[in-house]
C-alpha positions as CSV (number, residue, x, y, z in Angstrom):
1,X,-3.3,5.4,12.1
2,X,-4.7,2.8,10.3
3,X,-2.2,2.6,7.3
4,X,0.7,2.4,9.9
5,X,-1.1,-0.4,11.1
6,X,-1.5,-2.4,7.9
7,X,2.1,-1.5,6.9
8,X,3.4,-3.2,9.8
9,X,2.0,-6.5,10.2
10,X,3.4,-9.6,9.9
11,X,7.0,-9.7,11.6
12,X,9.4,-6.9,12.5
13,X,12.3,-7.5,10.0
14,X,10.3,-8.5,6.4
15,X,10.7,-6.4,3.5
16,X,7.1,-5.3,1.5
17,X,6.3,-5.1,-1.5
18,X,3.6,-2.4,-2.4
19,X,1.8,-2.7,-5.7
20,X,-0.3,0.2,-6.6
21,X,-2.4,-0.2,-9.9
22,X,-5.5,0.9,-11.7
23,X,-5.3,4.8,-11.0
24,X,-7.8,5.7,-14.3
25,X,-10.7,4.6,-12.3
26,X,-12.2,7.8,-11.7
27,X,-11.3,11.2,-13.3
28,X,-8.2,12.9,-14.8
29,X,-8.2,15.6,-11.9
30,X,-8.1,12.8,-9.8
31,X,-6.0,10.6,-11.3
32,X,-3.3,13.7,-11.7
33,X,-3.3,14.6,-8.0
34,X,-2.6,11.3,-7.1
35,X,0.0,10.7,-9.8
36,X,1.5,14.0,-8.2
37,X,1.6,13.0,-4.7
38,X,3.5,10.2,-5.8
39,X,6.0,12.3,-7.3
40,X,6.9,14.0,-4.3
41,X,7.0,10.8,-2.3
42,X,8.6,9.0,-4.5
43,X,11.3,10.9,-6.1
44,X,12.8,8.3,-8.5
45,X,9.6,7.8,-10.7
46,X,10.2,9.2,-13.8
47,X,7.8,10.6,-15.9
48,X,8.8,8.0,-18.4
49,X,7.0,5.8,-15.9
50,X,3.6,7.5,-15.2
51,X,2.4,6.2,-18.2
52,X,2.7,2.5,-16.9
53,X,-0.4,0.6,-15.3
54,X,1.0,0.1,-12.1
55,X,4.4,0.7,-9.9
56,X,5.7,-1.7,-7.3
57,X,7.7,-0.4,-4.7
58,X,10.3,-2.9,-2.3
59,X,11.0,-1.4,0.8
60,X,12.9,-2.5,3.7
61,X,12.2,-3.4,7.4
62,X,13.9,0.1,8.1
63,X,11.5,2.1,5.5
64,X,8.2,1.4,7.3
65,X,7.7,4.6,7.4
66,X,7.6,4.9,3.4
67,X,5.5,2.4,2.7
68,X,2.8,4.0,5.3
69,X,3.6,7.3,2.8
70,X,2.7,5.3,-0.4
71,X,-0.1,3.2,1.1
72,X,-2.5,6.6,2.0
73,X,-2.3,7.3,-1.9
74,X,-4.5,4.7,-3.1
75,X,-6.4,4.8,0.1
76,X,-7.0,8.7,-0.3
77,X,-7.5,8.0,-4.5
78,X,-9.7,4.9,-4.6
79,X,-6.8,2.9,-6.3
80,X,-6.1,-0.6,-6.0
81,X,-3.2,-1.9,-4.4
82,X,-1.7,-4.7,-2.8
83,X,0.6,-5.0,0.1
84,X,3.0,-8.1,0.2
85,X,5.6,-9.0,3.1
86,X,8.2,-10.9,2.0
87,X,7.9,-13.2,4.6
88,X,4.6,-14.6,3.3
89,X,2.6,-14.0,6.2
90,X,0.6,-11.0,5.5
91,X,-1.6,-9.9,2.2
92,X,-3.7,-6.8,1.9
93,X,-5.7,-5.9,-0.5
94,X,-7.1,-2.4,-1.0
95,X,-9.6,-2.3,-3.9
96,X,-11.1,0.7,-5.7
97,X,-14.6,-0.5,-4.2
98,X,-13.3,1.1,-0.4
99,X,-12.7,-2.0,0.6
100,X,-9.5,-3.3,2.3
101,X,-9.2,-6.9,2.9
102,X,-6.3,-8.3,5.2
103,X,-5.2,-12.3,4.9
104,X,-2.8,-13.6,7.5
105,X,-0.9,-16.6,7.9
106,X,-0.9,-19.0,10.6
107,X,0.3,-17.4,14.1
108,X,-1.1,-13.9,12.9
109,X,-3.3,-13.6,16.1
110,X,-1.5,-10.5,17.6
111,X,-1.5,-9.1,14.1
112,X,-5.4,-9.8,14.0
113,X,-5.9,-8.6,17.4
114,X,-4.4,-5.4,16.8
115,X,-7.0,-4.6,13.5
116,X,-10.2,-5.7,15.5
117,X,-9.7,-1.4,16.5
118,X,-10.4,-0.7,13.0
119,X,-13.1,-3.1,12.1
């Protein structure tokens, strides 16, 4: 699956950081399904919250399995989001346009060469 791929690049141990931002880009049907889904993923996001811009979300080495959770949202909605590891290594960037745009550091060859699938 392609967002399991993205969520684990760069190496094995690094937290992520998962930004997810500009949801009001297409309709309020839209928008509140997604805002929804995030709800039940998510159970700690108030509803204080929803009325923010954007929501980062840390997660560790051993919560891979979250951030592939989180990252089909803005895929599915057409959001923006970014994907940071801690380590530095790895940046992707998944724009509103359908457009997902991977940056790796030096020595991410086998993280390259396991994308060229999707490409």
């Amino acid at each position: 699956m392609f967002c399991d791929a993205i969520a684990n690049l760069g190496p094995p141990h690094a937290e992520r950081l998962l930004w997810i931002r500009d949801w009001t880009i297409w309709s309020e049907r839209s928008q509140a399904i997604g805002l929804r889904m995030l709800d039940l993923l998510v159970a700690q996001v108030s509803s204080s919250e929803k009325a923010l811009d954007s929501h980062a979300y840390l997660a560790t080495a051993e919560e891979w399995c979250d951030v592939v959770a989180l990252l089909t949202v803005p895929i599915l909605f057409g959001w923006d989001a970014h994907l940071f590891c801690a380590s530095g290594e790895v940046l992707v960037d998944i724009s509103h346009h359908g457009q997902v745009v991977v940056s790796l550091g030096s020595g991410g060859e086998l993280d390259a060469a396991s994308l060229k699938a999707w490409c």
